[in-house]
C-alpha positions as CSV (number, residue, x, y, z in Angstrom):
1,X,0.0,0.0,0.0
2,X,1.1,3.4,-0.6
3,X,0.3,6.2,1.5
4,X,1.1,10.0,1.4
5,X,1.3,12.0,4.5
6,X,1.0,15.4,5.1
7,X,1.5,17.5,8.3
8,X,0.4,21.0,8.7
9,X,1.0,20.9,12.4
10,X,4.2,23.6,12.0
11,X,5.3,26.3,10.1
12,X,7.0,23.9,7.8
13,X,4.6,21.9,5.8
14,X,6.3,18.3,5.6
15,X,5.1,15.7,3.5
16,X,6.1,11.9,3.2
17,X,5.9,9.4,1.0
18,X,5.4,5.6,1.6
19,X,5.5,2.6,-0.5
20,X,5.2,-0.9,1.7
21,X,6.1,0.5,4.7
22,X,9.3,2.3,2.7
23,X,9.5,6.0,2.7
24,X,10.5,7.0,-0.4
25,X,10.3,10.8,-1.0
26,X,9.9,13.7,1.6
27,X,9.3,17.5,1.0
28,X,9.1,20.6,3.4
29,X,8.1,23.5,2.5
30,X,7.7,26.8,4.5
31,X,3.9,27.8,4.6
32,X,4.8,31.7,4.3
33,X,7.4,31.3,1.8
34,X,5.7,34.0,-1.0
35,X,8.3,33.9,-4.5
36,X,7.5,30.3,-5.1
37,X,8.6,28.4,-8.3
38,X,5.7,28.5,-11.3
39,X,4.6,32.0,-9.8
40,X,4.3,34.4,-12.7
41,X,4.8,38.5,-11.8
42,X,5.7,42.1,-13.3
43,X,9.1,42.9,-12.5
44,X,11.4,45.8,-13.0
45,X,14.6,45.2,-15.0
46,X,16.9,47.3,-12.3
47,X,20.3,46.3,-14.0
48,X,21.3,44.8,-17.2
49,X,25.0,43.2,-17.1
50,X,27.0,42.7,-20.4
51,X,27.7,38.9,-18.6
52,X,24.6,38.4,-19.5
53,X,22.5,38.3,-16.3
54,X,19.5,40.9,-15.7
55,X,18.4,41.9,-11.9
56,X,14.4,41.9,-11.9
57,X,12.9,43.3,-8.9
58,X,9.7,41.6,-8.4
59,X,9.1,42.5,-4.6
60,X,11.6,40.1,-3.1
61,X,14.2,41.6,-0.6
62,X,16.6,40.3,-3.0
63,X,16.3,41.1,-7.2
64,X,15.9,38.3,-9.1
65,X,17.5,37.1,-12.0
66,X,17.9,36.2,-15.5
67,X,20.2,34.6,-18.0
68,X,18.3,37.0,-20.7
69,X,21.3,35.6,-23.1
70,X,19.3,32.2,-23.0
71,X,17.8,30.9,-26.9
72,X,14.4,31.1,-25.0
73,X,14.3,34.5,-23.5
74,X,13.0,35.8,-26.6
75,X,11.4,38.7,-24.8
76,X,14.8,40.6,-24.3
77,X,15.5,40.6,-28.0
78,X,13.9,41.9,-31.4
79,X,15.6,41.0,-34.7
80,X,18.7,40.0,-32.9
81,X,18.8,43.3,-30.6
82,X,18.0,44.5,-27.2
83,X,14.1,45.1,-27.2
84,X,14.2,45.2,-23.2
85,X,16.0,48.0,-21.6
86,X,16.8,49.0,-17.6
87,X,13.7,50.1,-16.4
88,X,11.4,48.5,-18.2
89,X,8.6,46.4,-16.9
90,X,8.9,42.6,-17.9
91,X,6.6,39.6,-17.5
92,X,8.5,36.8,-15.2
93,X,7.9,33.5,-14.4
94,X,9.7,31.7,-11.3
95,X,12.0,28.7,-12.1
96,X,14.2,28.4,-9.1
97,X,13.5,30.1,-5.3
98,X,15.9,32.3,-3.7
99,X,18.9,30.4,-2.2
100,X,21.1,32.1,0.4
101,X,22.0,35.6,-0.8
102,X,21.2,34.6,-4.3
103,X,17.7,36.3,-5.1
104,X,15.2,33.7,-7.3
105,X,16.0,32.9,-10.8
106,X,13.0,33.8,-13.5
107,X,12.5,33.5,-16.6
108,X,10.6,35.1,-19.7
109,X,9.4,31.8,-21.0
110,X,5.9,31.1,-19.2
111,X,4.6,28.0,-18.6
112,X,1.9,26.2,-17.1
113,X,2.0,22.6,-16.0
114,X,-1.4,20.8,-15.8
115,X,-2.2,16.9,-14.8
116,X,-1.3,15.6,-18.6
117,X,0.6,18.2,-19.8
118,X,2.7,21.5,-19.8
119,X,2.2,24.6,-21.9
120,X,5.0,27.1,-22.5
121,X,6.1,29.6,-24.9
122,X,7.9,28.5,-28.2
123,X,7.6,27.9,-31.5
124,X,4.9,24.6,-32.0
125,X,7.4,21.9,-30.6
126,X,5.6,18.8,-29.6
127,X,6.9,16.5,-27.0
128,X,5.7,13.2,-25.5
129,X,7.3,11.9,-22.2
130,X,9.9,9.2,-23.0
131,X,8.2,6.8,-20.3
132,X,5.5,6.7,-22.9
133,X,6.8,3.9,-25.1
134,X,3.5,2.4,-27.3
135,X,4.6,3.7,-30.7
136,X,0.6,3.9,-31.5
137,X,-0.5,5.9,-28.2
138,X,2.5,8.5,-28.9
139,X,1.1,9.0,-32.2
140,X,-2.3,9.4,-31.3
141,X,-1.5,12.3,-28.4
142,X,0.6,13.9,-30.7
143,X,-2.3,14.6,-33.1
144,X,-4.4,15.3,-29.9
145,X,-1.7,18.4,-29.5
146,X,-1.7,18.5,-32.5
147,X,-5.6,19.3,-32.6
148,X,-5.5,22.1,-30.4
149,X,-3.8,24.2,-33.0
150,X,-1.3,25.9,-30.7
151,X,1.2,27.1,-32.7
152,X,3.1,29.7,-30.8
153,X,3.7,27.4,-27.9
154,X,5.4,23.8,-27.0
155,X,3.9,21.3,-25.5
156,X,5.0,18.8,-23.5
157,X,2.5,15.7,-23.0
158,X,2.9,14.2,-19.4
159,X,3.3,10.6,-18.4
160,X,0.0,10.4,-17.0
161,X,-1.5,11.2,-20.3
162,X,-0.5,7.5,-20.9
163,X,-4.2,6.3,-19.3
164,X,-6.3,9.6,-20.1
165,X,-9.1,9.9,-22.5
166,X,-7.5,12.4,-25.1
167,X,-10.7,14.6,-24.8
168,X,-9.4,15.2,-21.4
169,X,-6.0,16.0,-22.8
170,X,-7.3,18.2,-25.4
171,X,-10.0,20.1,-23.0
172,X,-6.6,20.5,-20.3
173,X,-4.6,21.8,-23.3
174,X,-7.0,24.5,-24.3
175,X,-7.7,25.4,-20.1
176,X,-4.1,26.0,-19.8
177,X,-3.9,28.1,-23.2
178,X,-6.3,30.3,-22.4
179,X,-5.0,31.0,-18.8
180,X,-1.6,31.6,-20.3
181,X,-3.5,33.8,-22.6
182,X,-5.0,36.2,-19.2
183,X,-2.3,35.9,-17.5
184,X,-0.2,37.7,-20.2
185,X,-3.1,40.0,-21.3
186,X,-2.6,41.0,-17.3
187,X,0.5,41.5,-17.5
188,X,0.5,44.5,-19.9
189,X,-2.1,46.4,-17.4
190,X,-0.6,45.9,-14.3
191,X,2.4,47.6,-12.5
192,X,5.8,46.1,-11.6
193,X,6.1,44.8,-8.8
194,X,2.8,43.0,-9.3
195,X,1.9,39.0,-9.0
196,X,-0.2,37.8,-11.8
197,X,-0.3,34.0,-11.3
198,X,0.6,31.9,-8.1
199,X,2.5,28.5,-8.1
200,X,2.2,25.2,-6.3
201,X,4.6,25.1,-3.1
202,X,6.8,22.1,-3.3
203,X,4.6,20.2,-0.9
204,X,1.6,20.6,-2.7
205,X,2.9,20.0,-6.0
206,X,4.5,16.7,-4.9
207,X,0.8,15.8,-3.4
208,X,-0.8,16.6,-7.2
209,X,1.9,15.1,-9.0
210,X,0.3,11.4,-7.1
211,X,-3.7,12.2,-6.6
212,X,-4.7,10.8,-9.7
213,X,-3.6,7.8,-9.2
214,X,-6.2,5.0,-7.1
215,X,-4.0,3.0,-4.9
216,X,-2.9,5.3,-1.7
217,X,-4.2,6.7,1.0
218,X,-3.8,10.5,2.2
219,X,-3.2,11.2,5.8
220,X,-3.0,14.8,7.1
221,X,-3.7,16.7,10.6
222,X,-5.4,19.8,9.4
223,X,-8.3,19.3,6.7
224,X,-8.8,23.3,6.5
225,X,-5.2,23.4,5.9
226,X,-5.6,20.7,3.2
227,X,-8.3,22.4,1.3
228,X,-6.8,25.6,0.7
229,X,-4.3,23.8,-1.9
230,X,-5.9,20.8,-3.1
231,X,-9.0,21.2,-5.9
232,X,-11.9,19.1,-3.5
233,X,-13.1,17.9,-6.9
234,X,-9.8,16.3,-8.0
235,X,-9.6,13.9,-5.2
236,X,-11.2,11.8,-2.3
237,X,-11.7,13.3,1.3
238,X,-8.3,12.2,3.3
239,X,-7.6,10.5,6.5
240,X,-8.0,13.6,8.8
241,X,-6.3,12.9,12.2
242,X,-6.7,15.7,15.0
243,X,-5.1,19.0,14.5
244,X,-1.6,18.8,15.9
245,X,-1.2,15.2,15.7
246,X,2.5,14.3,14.9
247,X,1.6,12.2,12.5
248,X,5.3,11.2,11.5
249,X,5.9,9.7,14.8
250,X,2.2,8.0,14.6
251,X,3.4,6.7,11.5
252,X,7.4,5.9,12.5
253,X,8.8,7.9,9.7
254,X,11.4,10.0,12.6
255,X,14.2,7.9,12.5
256,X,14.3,7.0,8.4
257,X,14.1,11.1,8.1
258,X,17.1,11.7,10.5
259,X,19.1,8.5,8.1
260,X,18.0,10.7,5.3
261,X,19.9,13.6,6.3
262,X,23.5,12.3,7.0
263,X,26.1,11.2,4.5
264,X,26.6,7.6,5.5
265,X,24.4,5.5,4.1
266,X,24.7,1.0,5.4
267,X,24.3,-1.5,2.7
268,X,22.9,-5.1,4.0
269,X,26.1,-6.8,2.6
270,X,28.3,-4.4,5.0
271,X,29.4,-1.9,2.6
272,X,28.0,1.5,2.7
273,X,27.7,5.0,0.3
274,X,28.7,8.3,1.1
275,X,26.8,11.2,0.1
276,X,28.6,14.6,-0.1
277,X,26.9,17.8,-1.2
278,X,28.5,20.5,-3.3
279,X,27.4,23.7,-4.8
280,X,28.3,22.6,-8.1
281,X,27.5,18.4,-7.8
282,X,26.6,16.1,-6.1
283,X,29.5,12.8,-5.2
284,X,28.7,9.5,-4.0
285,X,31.4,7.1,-3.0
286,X,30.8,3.0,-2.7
287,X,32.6,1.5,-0.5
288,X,32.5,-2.9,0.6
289,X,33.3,-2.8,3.7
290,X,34.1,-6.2,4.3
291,X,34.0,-9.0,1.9
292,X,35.6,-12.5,0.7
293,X,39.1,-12.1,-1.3
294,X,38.7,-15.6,-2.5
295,X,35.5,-13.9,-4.4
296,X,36.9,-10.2,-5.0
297,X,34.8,-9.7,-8.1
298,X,31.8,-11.3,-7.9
299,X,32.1,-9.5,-3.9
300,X,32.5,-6.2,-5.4
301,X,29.6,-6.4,-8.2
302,X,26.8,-7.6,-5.2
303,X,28.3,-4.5,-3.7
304,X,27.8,-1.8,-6.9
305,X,24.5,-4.0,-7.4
306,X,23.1,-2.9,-3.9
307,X,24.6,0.6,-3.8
308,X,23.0,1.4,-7.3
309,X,19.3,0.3,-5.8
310,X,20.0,2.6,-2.7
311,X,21.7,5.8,-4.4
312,X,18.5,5.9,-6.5
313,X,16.4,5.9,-3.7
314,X,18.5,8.2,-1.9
315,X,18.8,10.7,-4.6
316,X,14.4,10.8,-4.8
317,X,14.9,10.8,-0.7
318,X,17.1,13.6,-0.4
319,X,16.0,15.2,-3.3
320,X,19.5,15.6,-4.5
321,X,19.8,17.0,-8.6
322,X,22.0,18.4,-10.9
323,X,25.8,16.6,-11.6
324,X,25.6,13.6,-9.6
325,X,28.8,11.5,-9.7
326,X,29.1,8.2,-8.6
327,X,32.2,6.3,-8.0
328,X,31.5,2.7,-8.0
329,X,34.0,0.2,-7.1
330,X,36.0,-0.8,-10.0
331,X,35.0,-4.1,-11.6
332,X,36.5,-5.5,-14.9
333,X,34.0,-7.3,-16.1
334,X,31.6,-5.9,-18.8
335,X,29.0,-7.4,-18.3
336,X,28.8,-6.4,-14.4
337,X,28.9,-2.5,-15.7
338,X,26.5,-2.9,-17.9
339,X,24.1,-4.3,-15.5
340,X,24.4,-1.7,-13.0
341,X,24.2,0.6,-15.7
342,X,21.0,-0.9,-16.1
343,X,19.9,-0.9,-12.5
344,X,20.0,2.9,-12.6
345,X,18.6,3.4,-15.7
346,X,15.3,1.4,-14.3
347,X,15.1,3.1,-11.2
348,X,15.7,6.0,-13.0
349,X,12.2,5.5,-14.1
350,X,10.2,5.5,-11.3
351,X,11.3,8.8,-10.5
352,X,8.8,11.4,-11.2
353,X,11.7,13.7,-11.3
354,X,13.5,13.6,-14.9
355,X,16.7,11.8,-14.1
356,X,19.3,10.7,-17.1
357,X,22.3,8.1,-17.2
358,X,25.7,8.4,-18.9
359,X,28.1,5.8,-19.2
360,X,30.4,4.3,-16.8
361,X,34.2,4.8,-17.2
362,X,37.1,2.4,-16.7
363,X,37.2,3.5,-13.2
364,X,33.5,2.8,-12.3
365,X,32.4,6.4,-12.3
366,X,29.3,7.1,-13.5
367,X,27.8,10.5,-14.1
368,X,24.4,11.3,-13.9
369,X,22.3,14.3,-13.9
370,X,18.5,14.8,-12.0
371,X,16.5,18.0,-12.7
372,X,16.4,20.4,-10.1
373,X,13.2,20.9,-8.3
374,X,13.0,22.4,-5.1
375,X,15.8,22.4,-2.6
376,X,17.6,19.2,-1.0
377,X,15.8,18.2,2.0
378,X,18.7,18.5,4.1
379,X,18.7,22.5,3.6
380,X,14.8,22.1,4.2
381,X,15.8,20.5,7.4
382,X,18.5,21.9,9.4
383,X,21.2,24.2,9.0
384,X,24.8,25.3,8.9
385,X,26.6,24.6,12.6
386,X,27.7,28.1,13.4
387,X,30.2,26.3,16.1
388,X,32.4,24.6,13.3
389,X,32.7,26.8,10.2
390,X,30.5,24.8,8.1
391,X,31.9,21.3,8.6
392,X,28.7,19.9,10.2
393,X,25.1,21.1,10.5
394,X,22.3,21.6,13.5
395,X,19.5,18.7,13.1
C-alpha cells in the first residue's frame, strides 16, 4: 500500500511518502514562503550586465534574475537586438527560489503545467514523455496536441496522459492556453512589482503530481489546511487525524528522516555510500566494507548492485539534482557494468523527477544528472553549525 502523509502541524509543511512500509520521498516547504517556483509577476529590469544576467525586482528583498542571453528568452530581443532595456517592466515566471543571498531565478518563457501536460512559450514543438513507449498511443496524443492548434507554444504531453481519455487531454490543453492567454493580457495592465499568477509550493505540487492515481491513501492533521491547496473535486476526502497530531511519529517515519539527512548510508552486505553535497555536484562514493578475497569480483559487483538500488532511492529521498557523480567500485567485467548501468537506468524511471544516465568509465564512475526541483531536503531540514565553520550542521 502506498500512503502520502501530510502534516500541517508547524510552520514547515512536511510531506512523506510511503510505498510498503518504505518512505521514499519527503518534501518541506515553508507555509509563508511568498516567490515560489511556477509563480508568474511584473518585475522591473533594475540592471542589465554585459555577462549576460538581468536583476528583476519583483518584490523580493533580494532582485531576481535572469540569464536574458538564453535561446528562450526571446522577450529581451527583437531581430537580434536589445528590445528590453533598464527600467522597463517585464513579465517573469519563477523557475528556481531564492537560495542564500542569491535572489530567485525567473524566466521570460511562461509555462503552465497541468495533470497531462505542460504549456509554454515557443515555436509549436511537440513533446511526449519518453516513459510513454506504445509507438501507436504517442502517435495518437501527438495529433491530440496537435488538434488544439497551438502554434506559438510547445507542448509537453505528461506521463499520466499514458491512461487519459484524449478529450481530457485536449479540454486541459485548451484550459491551460487560455490561462496563459489572461495571464499575459494581465501582465500589460498591471504595475511592476505585481503577482499575476501563483504557483504550487513544493509540498503541494508533490501531493498533485500522485492524486490521480487510485491505490494510496492520504493522511493529514489539518483538513482546513488541506483544502486551501488541493482542488476538492480532484480527489477523495483524506484521512484527517486531530489538528496537531504528529503524525510522523504515529506513523514511525522520525528515524528514516534523521538516516536521510547524514552522509553515510549502510548496505545489507556491510558496505556502505557516502553522500557529499557540493554547490556545483553532487559525489557518491561505494565502498564494501568487508567481503571474501577468494570472491573479489563477484564481492564487489553484489556490492555496486546494492549501492545502485539505494543511491537511486536516496537521490528521490534527499531530493539531491543536478551533476551527480558516482564512483563505483572498480570491476573489470563488462557485463557487471553494464548491468548496474542498467539498475540505474530502471530506477531511474520511477522517478517522477526527470533523471538521465551516462556511461560508466574504466574507473567505475558514472555520471548522472536529475532535474532540479525544489531544494535538497537537508537545507529544508537543518542548517549550517555556526560552532564549526560549516563542517557539520544543526538537526
Amino acid at each position: 500500500m502506498r500512503r502520502v502523509i501530510a502534516d500541517f502541524s508547524e510552520d514547515i509543511i512536511k510531506t512523506a511518502f510511503v510505498e510498503d512500509g518504505e518512505l521514499t520521498e519527503l518534501t518541506a516547504t515553508d507555509k509563508n514562503l511568498k516567490f515560489i517556483p511556477g509563480s508568474i509577476y511584473v518585475g522591473k529590469i533594475k540592471r542589465i550586465l554585459k555577462s549576460g544576467f538581468a536583476f528583476i525586482d519583483i518584490g523580493d528583498e533580494k532582485n531576481a534574475f535572469l540569464y536574458f542571453t538564453d535561446k528562450k528568452e526571446s522577450t529581451f530581443f527583437k531581430d537580434g537586438k536589445p528590445a528590453l532595456m533598464e527600467g522597463d517592466d517585464v513579465v517573469v515566471q519563477i523557475t528556481r527560489e531564492a537560495v542564500n543571498n542569491k535572489g530567485a531565478a525567473v524566466s521570460t518563457a511562461l509555462s503552465l503545467n497541468g495533470d497531462y501536460s505542460v504549456l509554454m512559450m515557443g515555436s509549436g514543438e511537440i513533446r511526449i514523455s519518453r516513459k510513454i513507449t506504445d509507438s501507436a498511443l504517442r502517435m495518437e496524443l501527438s495529433e491530440t496536441a496537435k488538434s488544439v492548434g497551438i502554434k506559438d507554444h510547445d507542448i509537453i504531453i505528461r506521463t499520466k496522459a499514458e491512461n487519459a481519455d484524449p478529450h481530457m487531454v485536449k479540454t486541459e490543453l485548451e484550459f491551460l492556453r487560455r490561462k496563459l492567454e489572461e495571464i499575459r493580457e494581465a501582465g500589460r495592465y498591471r504595475k511592476a512589482p505585481s503577482a499575476l499568477y501563483s504557483g504550487d509550493n513544493e509540498a503541494m505540487a508533490a501531493i498533485k503530481s500522485f492524486y490521480r492515481e487510485n491505490d494510496f491513501e492520504i493522511v493529514v492533521n489539518n483538513e482546513c489546511e488541506y483544502f486551501r491547496y488541493i482542488d476538492t473535486e480532484k480527489i477523495t476526502k483524506p484521512k484527517c487525524l486531530p489538528p496537531g497530531t504528529p503524525l510522523f511519529r504515529e506513523y514511525f517515519l522520525e528515524d528514516k528522516i534523521r538516516k536521510a539527512l547524514v552522509p553515510k548510508v549502510w548496505l545489507k552486505s556491510g558496505g556502505w555510500i557516502n553522500i557529499e553535497t557540493t554547490e556545483a555536484m553532487v559525489v557518491i562514493d561505494v565502498n564494501t566494507g568487508k567481503f571474501n578475497l577468494k570472491n573479489h569480483e563477484e564481492n564487489v559487483f553484489k556490492t555496486n548492485r546494492e549501492a545502485a538500488v539505494e543511491i537511486m532511492k536516496q537521490l528521490r529521498l534527499r531530493n539531491l539534482s543536478g551533476i551527480i557523480i558516482i564512483d563505483f567500485v572498480n570491476m573489470n567485467n563488462a557485463e557487471y557494468k553494464n548491468e548496474i548501468l542498467e539498475i540505474l537506468n530502471e530506477k531511474a524511471k520511477k522517478d517522477r523527477i526527470s533523471v538521465s544516465v551516462a556511461g560508466m568509465t574504466n574507473l567505475g564512475l558514472v555520471e548522472l544528472t536529475r532535474k532540479k526541483v525544489g531544494l535538497p531536503i537537508a537545507q529544508r531540514l537543518s542548517k549550517v553549525c555556526p560552532n564549526c565553520m560549516g563542517f557539520g550542521r544543526i538537526f
